[in-house]
PASE-743863 format. One record per residue: residue in one letter; x, y negated, z of N, C-alpha, C in turn. Coordinates in steps of 0.001 Angstrom, whole numbers, plus 500000, padded with zeros to 6 digits. Layout:
N
aXYZXYZXYZ
...
REM end
This chain:
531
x531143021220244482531475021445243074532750020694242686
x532712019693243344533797018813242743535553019168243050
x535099019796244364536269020694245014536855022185244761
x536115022732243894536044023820243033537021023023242036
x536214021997241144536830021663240192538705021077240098
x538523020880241407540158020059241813541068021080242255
x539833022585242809540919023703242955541315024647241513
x540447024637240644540391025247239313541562024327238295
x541863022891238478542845022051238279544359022471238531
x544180022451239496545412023017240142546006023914239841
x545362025216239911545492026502239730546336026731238399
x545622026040237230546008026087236185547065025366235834
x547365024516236713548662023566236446549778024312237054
x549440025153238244550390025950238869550655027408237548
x549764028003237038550238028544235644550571028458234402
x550095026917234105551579026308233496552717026408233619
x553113026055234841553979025656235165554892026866235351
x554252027802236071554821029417236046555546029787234885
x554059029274233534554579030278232630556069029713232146
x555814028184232019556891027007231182558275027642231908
x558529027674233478559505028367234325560073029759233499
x559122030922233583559310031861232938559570031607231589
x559285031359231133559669030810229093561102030559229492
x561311029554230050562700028793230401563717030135230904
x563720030328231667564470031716232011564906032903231453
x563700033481230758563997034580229804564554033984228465
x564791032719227830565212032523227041567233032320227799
x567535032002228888568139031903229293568866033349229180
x568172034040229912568292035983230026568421036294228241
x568022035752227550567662036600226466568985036318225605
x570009035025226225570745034838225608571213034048224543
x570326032905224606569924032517223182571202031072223321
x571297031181222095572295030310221580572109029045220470
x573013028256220639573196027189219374573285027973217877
x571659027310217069571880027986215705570641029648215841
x570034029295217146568996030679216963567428029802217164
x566831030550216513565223030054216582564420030744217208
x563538030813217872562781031745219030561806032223218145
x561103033659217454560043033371216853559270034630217865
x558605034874218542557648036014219183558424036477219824
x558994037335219904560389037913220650561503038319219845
x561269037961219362562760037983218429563719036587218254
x564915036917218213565201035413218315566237035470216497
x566170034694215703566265034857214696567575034363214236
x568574034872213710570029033831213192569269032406211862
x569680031520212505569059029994211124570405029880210355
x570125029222209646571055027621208884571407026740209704
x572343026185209652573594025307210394572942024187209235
x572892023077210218571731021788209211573027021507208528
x573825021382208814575283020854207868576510021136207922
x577276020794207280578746020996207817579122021485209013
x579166019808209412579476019361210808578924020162212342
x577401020953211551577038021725212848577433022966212441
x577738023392211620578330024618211425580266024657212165
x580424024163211880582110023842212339581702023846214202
x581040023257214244580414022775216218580067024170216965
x579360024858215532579348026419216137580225027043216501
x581384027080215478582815028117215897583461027253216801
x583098025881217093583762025185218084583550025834219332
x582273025704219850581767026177220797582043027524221266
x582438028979219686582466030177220342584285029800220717
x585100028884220146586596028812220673586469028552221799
x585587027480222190585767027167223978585219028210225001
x584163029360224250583922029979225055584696031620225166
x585581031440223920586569032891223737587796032229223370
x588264031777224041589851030880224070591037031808223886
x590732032841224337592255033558223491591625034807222490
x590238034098222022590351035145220508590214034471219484
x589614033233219364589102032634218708589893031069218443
x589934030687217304590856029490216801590129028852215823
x589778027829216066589290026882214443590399025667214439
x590861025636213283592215024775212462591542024081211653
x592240022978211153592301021894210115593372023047209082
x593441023603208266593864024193207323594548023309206581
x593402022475205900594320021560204643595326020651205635
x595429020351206903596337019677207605597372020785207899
x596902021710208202598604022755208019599247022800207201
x598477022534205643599483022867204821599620021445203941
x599607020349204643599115019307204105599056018975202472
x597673018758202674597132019311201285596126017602201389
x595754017190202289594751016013202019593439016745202815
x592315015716202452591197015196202691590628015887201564
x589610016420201717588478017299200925587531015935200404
x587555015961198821586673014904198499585252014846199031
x585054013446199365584088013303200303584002012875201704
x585187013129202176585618013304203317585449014500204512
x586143015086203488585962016633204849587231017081205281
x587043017858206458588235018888206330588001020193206324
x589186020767205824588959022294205847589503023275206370
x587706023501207459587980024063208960588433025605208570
x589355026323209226589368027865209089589622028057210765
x589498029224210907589005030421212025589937031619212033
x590173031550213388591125032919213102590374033538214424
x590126035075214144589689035727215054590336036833215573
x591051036965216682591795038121216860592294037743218714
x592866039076219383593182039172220180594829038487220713
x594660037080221053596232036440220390597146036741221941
x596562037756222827597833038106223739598332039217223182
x598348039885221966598971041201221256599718040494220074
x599624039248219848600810038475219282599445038698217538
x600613038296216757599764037413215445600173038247214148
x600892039450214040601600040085212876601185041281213003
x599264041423212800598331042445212492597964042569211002
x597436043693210715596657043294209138595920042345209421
x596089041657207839595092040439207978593934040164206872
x593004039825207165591920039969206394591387038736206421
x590711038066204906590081036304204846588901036742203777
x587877036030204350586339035843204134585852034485204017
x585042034142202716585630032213202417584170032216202310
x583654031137203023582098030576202964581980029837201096
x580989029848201114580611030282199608580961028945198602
x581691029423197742582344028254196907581535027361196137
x580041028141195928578556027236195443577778026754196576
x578151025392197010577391024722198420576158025147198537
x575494025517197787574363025815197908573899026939198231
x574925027822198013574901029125198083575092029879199847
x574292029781200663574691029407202249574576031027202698
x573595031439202119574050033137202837574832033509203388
x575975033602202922577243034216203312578022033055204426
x577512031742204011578287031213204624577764031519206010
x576339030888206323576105030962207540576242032201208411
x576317033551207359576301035113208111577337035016208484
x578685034432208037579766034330208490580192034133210047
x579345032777210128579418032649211777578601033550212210
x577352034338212282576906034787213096577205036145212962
x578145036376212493579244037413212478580134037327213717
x580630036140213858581804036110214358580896035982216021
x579830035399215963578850035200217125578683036785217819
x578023037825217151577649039111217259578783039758218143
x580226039584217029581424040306217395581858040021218888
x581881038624219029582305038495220359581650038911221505
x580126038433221720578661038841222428578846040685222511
x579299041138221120578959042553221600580627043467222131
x581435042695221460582852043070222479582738042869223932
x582418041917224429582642041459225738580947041028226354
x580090040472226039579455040099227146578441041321227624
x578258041424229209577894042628229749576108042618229212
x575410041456228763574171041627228327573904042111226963
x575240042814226215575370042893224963576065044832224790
x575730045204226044576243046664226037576512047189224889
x576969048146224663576820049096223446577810050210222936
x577234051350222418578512052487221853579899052087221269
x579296050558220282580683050690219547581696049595220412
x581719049243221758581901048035222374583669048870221739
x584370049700222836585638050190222398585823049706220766
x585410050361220172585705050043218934586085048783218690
x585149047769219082585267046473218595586104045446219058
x586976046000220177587936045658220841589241046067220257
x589202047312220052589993047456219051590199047038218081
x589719046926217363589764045577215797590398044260216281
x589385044055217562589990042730218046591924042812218416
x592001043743218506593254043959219033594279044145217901
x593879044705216955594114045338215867594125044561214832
x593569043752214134593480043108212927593316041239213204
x593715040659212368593344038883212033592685038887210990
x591176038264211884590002038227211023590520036356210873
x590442036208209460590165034738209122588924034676207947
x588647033565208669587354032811207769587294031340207465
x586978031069206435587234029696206057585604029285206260
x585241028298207097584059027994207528582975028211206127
x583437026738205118583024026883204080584020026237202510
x584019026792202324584430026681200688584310025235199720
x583342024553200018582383023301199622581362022701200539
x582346022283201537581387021532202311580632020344202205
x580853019606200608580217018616200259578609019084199582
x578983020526199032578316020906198443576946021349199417
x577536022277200718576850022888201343575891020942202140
x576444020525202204575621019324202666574847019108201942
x574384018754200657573804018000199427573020019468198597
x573053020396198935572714021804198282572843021820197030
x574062021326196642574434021372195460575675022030195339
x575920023352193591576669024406194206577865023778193577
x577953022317192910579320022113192520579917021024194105
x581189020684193386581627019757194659581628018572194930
x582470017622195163582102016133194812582202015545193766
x582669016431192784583471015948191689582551016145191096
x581692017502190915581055018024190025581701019344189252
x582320019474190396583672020924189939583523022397190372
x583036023388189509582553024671190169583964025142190456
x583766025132191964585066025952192821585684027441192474
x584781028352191470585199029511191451585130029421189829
x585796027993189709586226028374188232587502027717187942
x588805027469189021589621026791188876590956027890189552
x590571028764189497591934029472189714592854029719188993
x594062029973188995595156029908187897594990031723187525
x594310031838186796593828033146185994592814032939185588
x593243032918183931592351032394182847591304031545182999
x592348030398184400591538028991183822592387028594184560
x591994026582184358590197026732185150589349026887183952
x587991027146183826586995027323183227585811026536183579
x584993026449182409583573026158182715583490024516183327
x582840024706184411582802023473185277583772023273186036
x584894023877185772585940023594186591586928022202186738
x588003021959187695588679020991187884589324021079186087
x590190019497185573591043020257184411592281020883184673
x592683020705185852593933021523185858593532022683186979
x594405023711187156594217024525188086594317024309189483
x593781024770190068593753024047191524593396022768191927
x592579021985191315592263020610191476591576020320192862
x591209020806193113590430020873194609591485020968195853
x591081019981197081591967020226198176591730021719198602
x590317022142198527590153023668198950590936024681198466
x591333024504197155591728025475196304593400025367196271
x593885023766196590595766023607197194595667024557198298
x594545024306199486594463025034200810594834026799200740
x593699026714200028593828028257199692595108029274199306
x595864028524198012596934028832197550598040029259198688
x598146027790199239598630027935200188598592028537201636
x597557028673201866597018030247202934597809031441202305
x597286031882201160597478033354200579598574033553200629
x599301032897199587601111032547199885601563033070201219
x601253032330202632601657032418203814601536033505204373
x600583034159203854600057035680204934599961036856204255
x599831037789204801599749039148203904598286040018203769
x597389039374203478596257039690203519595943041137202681
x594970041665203304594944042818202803592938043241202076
x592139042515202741590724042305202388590482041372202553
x589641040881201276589072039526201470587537039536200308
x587055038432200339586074038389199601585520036804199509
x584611035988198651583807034733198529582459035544198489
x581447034413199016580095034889198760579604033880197787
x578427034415197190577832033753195824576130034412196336
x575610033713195661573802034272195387573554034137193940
x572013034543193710571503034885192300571085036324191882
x572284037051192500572279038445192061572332039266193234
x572109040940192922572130041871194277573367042550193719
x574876042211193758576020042927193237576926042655194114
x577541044058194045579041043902194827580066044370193661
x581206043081193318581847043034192650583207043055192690
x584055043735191391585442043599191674586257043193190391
x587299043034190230588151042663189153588208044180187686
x587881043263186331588277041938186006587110041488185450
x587174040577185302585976039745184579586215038905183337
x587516039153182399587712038590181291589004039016180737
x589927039660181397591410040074181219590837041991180765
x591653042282179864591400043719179963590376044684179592
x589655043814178442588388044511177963588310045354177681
x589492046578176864589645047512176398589981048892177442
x590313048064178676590348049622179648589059050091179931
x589109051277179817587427051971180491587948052878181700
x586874053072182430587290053991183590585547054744183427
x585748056256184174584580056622184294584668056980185898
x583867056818186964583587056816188144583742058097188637
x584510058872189208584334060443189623583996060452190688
x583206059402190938581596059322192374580339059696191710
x580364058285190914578935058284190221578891058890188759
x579695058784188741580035059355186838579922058043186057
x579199056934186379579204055770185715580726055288184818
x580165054766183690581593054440182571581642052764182843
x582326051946182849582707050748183101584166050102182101
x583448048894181291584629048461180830585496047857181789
x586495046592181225587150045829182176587955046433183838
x587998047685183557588500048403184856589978047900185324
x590120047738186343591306047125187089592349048249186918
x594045048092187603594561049614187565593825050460189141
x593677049758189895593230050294190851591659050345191089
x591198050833189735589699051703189958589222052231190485
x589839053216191030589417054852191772589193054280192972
x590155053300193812589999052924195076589044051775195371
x589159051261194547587690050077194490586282050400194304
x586593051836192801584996052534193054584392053327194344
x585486053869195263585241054709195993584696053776197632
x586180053157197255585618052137198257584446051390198856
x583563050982197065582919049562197252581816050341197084
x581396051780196490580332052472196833580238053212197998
x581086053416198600580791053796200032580348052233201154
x580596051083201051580329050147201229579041049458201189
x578562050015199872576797049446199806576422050022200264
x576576051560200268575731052564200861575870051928202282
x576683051568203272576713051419204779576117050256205271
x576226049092203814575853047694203937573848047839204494
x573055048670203508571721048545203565570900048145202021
x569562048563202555568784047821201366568122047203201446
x568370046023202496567070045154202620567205043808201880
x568505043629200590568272042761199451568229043631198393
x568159044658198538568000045660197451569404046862197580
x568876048198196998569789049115197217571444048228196119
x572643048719196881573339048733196264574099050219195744
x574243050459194768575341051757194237575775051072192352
x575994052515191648576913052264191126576293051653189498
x574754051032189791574619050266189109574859048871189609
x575032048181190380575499046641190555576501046875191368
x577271047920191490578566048030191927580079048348190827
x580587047089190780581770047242189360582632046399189262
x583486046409187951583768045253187698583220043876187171
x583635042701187793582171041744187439581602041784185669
x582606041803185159582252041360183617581569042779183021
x581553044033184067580399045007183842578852043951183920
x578935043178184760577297043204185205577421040909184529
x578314040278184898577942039104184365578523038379183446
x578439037289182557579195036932181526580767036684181968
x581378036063180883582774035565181360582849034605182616
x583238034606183594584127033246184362585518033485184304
x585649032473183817587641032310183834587575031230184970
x588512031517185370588846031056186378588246031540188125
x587359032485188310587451033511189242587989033159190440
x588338033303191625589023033896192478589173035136192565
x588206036120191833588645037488192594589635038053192085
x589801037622191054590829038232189398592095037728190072
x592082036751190636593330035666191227594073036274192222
x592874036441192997593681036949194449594135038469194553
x593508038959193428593649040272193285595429040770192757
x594943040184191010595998040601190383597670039336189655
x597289037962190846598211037256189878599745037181190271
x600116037951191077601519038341191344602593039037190170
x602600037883188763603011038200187812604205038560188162
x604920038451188941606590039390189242606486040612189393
x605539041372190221605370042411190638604420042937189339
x603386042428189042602674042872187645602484042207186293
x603981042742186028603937041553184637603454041691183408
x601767042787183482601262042685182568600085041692182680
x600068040835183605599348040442184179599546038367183548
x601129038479183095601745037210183321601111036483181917
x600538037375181213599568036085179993599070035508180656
x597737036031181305596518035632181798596771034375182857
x598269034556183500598538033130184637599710032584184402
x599719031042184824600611030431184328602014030566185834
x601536030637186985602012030520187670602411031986188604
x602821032257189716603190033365190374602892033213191792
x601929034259192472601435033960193425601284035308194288
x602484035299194886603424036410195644601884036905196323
x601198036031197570600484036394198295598908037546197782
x599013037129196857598028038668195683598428039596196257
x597412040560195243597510041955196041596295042241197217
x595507041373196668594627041836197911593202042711197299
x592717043059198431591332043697197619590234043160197948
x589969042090196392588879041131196858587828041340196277
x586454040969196831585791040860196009584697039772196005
x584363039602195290582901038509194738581732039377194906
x581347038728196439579827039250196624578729038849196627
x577758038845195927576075038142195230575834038877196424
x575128038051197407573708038608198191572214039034197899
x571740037700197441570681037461197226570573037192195796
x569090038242195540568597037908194082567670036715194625
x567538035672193546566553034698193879565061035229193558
x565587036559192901563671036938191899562197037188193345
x563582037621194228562951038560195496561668037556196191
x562248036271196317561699034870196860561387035881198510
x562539035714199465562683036458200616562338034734201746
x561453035453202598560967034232203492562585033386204213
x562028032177203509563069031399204402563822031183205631
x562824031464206721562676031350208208563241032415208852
x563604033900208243563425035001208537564515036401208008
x565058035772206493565472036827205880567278036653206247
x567866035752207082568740036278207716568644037497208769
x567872037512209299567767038260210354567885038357211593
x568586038994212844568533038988213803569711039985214135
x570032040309215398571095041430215839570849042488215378
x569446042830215881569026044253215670567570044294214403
x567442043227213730566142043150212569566835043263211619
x566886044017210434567118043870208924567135042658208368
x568301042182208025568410040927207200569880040599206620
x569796039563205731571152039511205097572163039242206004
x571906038755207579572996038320207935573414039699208708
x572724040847208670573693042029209254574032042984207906
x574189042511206963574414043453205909575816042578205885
x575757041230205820577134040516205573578039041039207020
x577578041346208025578272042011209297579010043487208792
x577976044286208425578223045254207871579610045205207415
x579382044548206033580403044291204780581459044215205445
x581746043166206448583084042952206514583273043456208071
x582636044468208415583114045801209460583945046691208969
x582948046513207627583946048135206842585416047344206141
x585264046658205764586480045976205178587591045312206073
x587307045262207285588247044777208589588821046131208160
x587978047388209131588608048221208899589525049205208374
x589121048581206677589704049470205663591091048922205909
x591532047699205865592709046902206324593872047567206170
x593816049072207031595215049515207324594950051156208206
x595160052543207715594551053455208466594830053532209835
x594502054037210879594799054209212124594062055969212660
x594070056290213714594137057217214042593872057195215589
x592390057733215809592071057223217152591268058393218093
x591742058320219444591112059267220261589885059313220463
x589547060679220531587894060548220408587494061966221827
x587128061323223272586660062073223843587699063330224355
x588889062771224637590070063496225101590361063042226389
x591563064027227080592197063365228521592493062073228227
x592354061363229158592600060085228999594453060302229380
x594729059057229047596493058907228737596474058398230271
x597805059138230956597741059279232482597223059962233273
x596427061035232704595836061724233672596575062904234525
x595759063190235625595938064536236242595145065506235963
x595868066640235650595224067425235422595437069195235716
x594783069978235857595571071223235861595690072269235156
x596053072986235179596532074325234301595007074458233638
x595422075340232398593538075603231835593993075065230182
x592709075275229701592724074972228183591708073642228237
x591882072846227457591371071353227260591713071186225802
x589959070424225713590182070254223827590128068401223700
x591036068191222487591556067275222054590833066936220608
x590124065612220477589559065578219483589614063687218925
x589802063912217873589953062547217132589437062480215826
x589892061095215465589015060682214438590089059680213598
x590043059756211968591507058908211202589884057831210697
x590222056693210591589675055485210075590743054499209151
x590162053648208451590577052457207798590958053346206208
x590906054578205819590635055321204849589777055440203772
x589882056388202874588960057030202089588910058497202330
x590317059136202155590379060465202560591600060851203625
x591084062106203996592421062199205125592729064044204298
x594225063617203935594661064536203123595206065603203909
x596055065199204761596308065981206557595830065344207468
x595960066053208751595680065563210355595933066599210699
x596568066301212227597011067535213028597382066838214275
x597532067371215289598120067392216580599444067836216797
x600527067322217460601118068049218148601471067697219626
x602840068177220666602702067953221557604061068859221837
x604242068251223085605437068813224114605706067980225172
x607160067898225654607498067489226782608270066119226895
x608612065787225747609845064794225442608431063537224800
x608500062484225929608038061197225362607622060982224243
x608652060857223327608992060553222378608059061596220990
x607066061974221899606115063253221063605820062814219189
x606164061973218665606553061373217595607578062215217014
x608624062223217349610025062876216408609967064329217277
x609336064641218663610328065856219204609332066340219609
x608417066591219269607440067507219775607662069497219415
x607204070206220745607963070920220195606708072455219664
x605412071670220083604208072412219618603651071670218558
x602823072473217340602218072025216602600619072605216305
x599968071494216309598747072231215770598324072595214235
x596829072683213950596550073850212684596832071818211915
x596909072093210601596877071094209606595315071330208835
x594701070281209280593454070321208584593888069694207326
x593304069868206247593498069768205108592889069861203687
x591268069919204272590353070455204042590307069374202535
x589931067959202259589888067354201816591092066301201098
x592316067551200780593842066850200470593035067043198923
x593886065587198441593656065566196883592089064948196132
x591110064835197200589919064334196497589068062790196685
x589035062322196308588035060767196575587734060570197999
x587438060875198616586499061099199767586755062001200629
x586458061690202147586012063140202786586827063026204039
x586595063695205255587175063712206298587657061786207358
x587002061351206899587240059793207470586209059687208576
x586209059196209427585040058575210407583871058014209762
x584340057244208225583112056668207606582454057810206454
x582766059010206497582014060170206211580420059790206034
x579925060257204921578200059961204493577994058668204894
x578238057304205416578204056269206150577344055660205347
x575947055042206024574819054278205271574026053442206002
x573270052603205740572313051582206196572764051307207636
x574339051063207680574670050775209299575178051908210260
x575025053051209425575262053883210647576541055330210077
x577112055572210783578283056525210388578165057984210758
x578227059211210157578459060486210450579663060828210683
x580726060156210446582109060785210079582164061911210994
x583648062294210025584036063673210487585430063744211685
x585144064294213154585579064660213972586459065800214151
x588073065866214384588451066756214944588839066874215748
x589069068695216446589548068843217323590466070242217797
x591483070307218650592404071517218808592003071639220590
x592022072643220903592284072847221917593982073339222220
x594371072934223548595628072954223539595722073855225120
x596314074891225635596374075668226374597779075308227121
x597709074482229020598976074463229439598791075560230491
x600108076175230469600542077142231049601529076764232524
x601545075519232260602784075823233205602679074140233944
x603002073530234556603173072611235314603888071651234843
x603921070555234665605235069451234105604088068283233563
x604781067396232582604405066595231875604429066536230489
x603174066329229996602877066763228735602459065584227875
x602908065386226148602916063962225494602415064766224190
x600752063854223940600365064699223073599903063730222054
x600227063882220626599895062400219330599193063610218276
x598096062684218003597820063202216312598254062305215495
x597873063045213758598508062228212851597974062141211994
x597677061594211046597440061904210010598031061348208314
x597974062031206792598079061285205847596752061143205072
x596662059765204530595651059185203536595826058935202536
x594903059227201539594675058751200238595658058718199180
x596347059783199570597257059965198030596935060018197182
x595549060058196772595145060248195701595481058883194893
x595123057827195467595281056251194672596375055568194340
x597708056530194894598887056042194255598795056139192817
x597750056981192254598109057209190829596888056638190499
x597698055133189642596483054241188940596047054209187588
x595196053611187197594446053655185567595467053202184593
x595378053961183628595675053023182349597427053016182374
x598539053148182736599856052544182536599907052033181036
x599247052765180384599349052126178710598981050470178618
x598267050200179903597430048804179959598642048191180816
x598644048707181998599276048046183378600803048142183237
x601402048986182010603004048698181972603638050229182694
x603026050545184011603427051703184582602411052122185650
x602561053171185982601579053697187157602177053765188339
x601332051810188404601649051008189836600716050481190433
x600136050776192187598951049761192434599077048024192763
x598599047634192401598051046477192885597826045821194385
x597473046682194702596965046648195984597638046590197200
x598158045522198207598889045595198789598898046822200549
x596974047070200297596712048203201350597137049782200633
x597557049616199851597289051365198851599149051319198977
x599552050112198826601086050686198651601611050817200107
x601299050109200972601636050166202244601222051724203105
x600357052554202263600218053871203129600313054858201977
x600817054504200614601305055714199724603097055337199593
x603410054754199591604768054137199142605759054278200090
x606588055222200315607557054831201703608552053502201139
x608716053492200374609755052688199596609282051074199646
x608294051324199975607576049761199926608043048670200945
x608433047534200584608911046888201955608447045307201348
x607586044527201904607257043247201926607924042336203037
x608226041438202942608985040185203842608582039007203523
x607754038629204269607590036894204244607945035651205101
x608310034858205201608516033886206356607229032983206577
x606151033178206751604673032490206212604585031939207664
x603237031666207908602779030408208531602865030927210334
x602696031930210319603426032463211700604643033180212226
x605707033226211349606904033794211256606646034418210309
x607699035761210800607665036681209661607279037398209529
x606471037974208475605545039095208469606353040301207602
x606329041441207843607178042464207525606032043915207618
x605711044211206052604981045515206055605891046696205165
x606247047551206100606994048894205705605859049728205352
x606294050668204060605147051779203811605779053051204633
x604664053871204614604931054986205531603888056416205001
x604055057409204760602864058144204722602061058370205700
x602528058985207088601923059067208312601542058146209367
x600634058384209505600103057243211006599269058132212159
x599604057645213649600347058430214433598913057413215430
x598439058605216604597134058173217201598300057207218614
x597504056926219086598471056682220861599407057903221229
x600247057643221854600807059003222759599710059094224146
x599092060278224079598553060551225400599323061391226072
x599709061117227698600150061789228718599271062246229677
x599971063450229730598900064237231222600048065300232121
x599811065055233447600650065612234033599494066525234238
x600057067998234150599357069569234862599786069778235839
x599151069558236755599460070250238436599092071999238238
REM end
């Protein structure tokens, strides 16, 4: 008996030990990272206990993606000081830096109420997702191309957090006791704000970022509410706009309405509803849905380039070239919901706020700047022979695609000298919407609309074949000139693909940045030799 008992001992220590082995391994296999919690099989995105481990996170994805990934001392670039309290303020640049640094650029600011961590923490596990599902082979997937492209394509920046004294102490003012999104130089500061404008090292930082770069999407996160918001929130009470999406009427309308409504409701729809549906009731201008804040960022970054919009120059004392962007102030979380702590970020593939904040700023990378991309064609270089072969693509970073077409011939240079043309789709010239890749686009997932020509070679040689397309003419023509002075956008993405005339020049923090407008944008040149 006793030898039974010493073999029944054993046994079980040997399946311990198995299982503890196995546990150990598949968490290994499963991928799991700094900042994930194991719960059943799911492994869950957490809270960063502080600052300091939040910053350790994007540390870690720089050492492990060294030429995509960058975390900076910011306020030391632009020397600005020490963040009261003693912080610094970390930013992130995410992009492909062997294709060089003078891409559209897009900034996403961890949440200016410390307390307010949603956004902040989705932030990193944003930037976690992106890389894992670009590149690592345990992270397969349809949109991998895609996401390489962006990488290639755009400068994602993120400012870790906004109030890192705050986010320590869960308190949403700063050290001072200074609400961060009430000190911008447009119509303030306000409220709890610094007394002068910009009192905060975050907010010198900031200035001085925007200034430097030519940003084209951006946004702060906030909680309390389930809204996605846009400018104005105290300037402009008397403009109304009515929505020719939703039909919804809205005071406080910006000049560039049409593109913000169209935009930011196609946006909730793709974002999800698992903090609640968004459309075109908590989708607006803020001072549609909450009281006054003066002093804002979104009003700031949006419209305070009083040279360029000098109906604009009451409301600010100062001039802040780098505006022009399309920002917005996004509420995640209603607090009414009381969403489980442990859980309601989410996971890669589980419903939660931290893939709706993925979402958000997928579609808003994108919107950045249109492009024009092959979809399921000869690949560029190929061999091929005589016969008919169909050619099919897809225009993104849009609202509407007013033309697209193909052409093609013999001369390189299939840009200026092509000497075939295809049909001009055109189906959707002149209206809100329609013909984009992000077509019906909702709870994560896209229908867009696909075209394609077949192209018939006859004869032997080398053949150079580009599509093209134009976007969104519709939004050159903005709200109100009786309000705005003239019918001009705002927007530094709307003038850059309606405006040929448009020409920006900066000498900012990586040389010089130089955006020409253009109507057309032009896919790769694909080559195929016909044997």
């Amino acid at each position: 008996m006793l030898a039974k008992k010493y073999i029944a001992f054993a046994l079980t220590l040997l399946f311990v030990a198995t299982y503890i082995s196995a546990s150990a391994v598949e968490k290994v296999n499963t991928g799991m990272r700094g900042g994930e919690e194991e719960s059943g099989n799911a492994l869950w995105y957490t809270m960063p206990k502080n600052y300091s481990e939040l910053v350790s996170w994007y540390r870690n994805l720089e050492e492990k993606y060294p030429g995509y990934i960058e975390v900076f001392k910011a306020n030391e670039l632009y020397n600005t000081g020490k963040i009261d309290g003693g912080y610094d303020d970390y930013y992130v640049r995410i992009t492909n830096e062997s294709r060089g640094l003078h891409k559209p650029e897009v900034l996403f600011l961890g949440s200016p109420h410390g307390i307010e961590k949603i956004g902040t923490a989705s932030l990193y596990w944003f930037a976690d997702w992106l890389m894992r599902y670009a590149f690592s082979p345990d992270y397969d997937n349809p949109q991998r191309e895609w996401l390489k492209w962006l990488l290639d394509h755009r400068e994602i920046y993120i400012e870790a957090s906004h109030n890192p004294w705050g986010f320590d102490h869960n308190q949403r003012w700063d050290y001072n006791g200074w609400d961060l999104n009430r000190e911008a130089d447009y119509n303030g500061p306000g409220g709890n704000g610094p007394p002068v404008p910009w009192g905060s090292v975050q907010g010198k930082t900031l200035v001085r970022f925007v200034n430097n770069h030519t940003i084209r999407t951006g946004c702060d996160f906030h909680e309390g509410l389930r809204k996605l918001m846009y400018p104005w929130f105290s300037s402009h009470w008397i403009v109304k706009a009515i929505s020719p999406i939703s039909h919804m009427i809205y005071n406080y309308a910006p000049p560039d309405f049409y593109f913000y409504d169209a935009a930011s409701l196609r946006c909730g729809s793709y974002m999800g509803d698992y903090g609640g549906e968004l459309n075109a009731w908590n989708i607006g201008p803020v001072r549609s849905f909450v009281d006054r804040t003066p002093g804002a960022l979104v009003a700031w970054a949006y419209g305070s380039d009083v040279e360029k919009n000098p109906a604009e120059d009451r409301f600010v004392e100062g001039n802040y070239p780098g505006s022009g962007i399309m920002w917005h102030l996004v509420e995640m979380y209603d607090y009414s919901k009381g969403y489980s702590s442990r859980t309601f970020l989410g996971n890669d593939t589980t419903p939660g706020f931290g893939m709706e904040v993925r979402r958000f700023l997928l579609h808003q990378i994108d919107l950045a700047q249109p492009y024009v991309r092959w979809i399921e064609s000869p690949s560029d270089n190929s061999v091929i022979q005589r016969g008919t072969y169909e050619f099919k693509w897809q225009v993104n970073g849009s609202m509407v695609v007013d033309h697209t077409s193909i052409q093609w011939g013999t001369d390189p240079d299939a840009i200026n000298n092509s000497a075939f043309f295809g049909q001009d789709h055109n189906d959707f010239e002149g209206q809100y919407v329609g013909g984009t890749g992000w077509d019906n686009a909702a709870d994560g997932k896209t229908h867009g609309k696909i075209y394609s020509e077949n192209i018939t070679f006859n004869e032997p040689g080398d053949y150079y074949i580009v599509a093209k397309a134009q976007v969104d003419q519709i939004y050159a023509k903005t709200l109100a000139p009786w309000a705005y002075g003239r019918e001009h956008t705002y927007l530094r993405i709307i003038k850059e693909r309606t405006d040929v005339s448009y020409h920006e020049v900066i000498n900012g923090t990586d040389g010089i940045e130089e955006i020409k407008g253009r109507l057309w944008w032009y896919s790769p040149v694909i080559h195929v030799k016909v044997t």
